[in-house]
N, C-alpha and C positions, 0 to 999 in steps of 0.2 A: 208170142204164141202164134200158130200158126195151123191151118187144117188146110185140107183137100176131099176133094169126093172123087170116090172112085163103084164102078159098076161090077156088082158080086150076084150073080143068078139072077138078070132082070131086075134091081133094084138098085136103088143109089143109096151107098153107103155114106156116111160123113164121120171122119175120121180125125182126132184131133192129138196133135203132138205139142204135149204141155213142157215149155225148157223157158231157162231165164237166158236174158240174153247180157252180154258184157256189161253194158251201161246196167242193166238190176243189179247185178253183182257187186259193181263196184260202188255203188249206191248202199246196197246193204253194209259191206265192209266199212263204209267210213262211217255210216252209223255206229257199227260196232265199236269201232273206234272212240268214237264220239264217249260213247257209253263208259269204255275201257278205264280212258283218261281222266273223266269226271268223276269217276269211281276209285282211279288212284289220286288225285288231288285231296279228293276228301278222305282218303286215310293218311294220307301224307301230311295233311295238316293237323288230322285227330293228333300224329304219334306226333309231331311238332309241339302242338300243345302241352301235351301229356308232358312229353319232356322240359318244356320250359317250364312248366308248375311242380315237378319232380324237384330240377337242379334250385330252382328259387327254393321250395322247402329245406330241400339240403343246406343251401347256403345260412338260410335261418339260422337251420339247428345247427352248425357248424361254428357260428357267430355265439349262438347262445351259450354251447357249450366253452369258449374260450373267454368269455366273460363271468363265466357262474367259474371259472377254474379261479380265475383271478381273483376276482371276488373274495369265493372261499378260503383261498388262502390268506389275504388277506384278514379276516375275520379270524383266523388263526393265529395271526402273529403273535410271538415271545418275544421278550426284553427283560433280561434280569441283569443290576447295577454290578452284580459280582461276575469277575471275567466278561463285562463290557466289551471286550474286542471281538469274543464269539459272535454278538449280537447285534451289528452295528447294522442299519438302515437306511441303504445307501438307494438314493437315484438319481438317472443321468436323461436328460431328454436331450433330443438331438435325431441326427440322421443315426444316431447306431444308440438309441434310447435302451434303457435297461434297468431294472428293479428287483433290489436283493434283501431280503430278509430271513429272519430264521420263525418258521410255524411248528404247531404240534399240529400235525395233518391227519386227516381222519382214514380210514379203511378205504373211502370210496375216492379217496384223490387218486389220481393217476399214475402208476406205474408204483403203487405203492404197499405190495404185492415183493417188489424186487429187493423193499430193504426191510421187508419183515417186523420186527417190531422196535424198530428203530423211527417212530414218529416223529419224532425233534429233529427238523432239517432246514439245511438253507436251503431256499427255492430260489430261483434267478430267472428273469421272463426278459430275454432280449430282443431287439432286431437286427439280424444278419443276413446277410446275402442269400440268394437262395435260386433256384432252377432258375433258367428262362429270362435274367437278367433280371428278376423280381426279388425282392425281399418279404422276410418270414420273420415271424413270432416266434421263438424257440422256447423251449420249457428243458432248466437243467435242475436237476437237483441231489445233494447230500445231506449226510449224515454230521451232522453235529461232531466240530475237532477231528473232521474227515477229510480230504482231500476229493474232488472228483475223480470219480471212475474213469477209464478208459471209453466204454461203452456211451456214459453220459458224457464226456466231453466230443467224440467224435460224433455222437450220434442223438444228440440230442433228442425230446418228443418236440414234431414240430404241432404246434396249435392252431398254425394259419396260416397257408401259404402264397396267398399273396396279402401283405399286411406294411404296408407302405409306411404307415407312419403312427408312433407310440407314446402321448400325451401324459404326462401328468403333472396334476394340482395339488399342495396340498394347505390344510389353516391351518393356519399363523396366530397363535391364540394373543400373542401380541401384539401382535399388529394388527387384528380383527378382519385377517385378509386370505385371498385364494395368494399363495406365493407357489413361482415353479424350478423352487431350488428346496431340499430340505438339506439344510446344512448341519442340523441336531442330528447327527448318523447316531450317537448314544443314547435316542430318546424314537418314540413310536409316535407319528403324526394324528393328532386326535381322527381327522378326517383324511381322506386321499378323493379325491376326483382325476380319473382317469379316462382317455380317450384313443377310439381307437378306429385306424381308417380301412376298410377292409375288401378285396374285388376277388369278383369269379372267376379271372384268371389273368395273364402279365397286361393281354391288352387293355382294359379294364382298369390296372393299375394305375397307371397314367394319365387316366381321363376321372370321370365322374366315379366317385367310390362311397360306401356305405360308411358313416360313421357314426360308432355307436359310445357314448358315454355312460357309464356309472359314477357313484360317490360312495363310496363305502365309509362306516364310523364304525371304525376301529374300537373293539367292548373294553380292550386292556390298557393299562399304561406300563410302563417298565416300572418292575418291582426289587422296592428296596433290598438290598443283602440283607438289615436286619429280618425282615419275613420268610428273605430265600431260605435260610436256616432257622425255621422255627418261632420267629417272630420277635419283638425286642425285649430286652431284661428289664425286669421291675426294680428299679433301685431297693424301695422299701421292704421288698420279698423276701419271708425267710427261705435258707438257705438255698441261696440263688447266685452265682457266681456269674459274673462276666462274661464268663466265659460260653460261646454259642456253639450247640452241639448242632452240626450240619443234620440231615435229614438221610436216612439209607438210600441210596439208588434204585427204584425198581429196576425190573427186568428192563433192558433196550434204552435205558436212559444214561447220558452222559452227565459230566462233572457238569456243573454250573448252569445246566436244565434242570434242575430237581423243581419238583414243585408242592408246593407247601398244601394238605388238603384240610388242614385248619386255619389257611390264611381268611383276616378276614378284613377288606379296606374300611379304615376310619374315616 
């Protein structure tokens, strides 16, 4: 800031000419500055957060729902002793782990919509190769005495995409044990214990990963032919032959899926 006096009719004027000079200017500016950047660091870290507590919720739900699929189907499963080869209970653990059964699945399973009312199906949950040099959880499934589709064999639903590794246990009612072979493929394992290792993306796979286990108890056991058709003959019954009359087919049901709705376990 800066003045002068200058002489106007006999009096002394004092005159002042108010400016900033370079050094205030640039003083102000890196304030501003100052201000700017403190101001973007802490939005920068708000959406930082924000997003890290987003994708971790995701991942949650993402986990939950591939174990509640599993689960359920499970709790679904069928076994009937007639045409046993439909029905067989096969699983393989390993690097390319996989688990095949046949369920009667409900409305709200997945993609279950696409076989209408065809609920009697084999479902199959494997681990295959997948994006990014990671591997996946895949979900395939048919129709009872069906062959996979085209669409489900090439295009499976994936569940989980990055899911490294696919555990299961199940007891051994004889042996009084967790065994991690079921070699009864003609029989439904009372219990299964399953595990499962899971990351939020390939690099993650690799390193430290989520693992989440369940134990599911199976409600059914595989049910005898005599119940499959209508239950067993009373010897002493009057006129009562031998002879076992199968049950009709409802709608969407296959041969040797019937299911008895006066079965009753002894």
């Amino acid at each position: 800031m800066s003045f002068h006096r200058s002489r106007f009719d006999g009096s002394t004027v004092q005159r002042f000419n108010s400016a900033f000079t370079l050094i205030e200017i640039l003083i102000a500016i890196g304030i501003l500055g100052m201000v700017l950047a403190a101001i973007y660091s802490s939005w920068t870290a708000i959406l930082r957060a924000s997003k890290t507590g987003l994708d971790a919720a995701a991942a949650v739900q993402r986990s939950r729902i591939v174990m509640r699929t599993i689960e359920d189907s499970l709790l679904c499963a069928q076994s009937y002793a007639q045409n046993q080869m439909y029905y067989g209970f096969m699983a393989q653990n390993g690097s390319e782990a996989s688990l095949s059964f046949v369920a009667r699945l409900p409305d709200s399973f997945p993609r279950n919509r696409k076989f209408g009312d065809l609920h009697v199906r084999r479902v199959t949950f494997s681990i295959e190769p997948g994006p990014e040099s990671a591997r996946q959880l895949v979900l395939r499934q048919q129709p009872l005495l069906m062959d996979l589709d085209k669409d489900e064999t090439e295009h499976p639903l994936v569940l989980a995409k990055y899911a490294s590794e696919f555990q299961m246990e199940f007891w051994d009612q004889r042996a009084n044990d967790w065994v991690d072979e079921w070699k009864q493929t003609n029989q439904l394992p009372k219990l299964v214990r399953f595990s499962l290792k899971l990351a939020d993306n390939a690099y993650q796979a690799r390193r430290a990963q989520q693992e989440l286990v369940r134990i599911v108890n199976l409600p059914t056991t595989t049910v005898q032919a005599a119940w499959q058709f209508g239950g067993p003959a009373r010897p002493n019954a009057p006129n009562q032959t031998n002879t076992l009359t199968p049950i009709p087919l409802n709608r969407g049901q296959q041969p040797g899926g019937g299911f008895n709705p006066n079965f009753r376990p002894q």
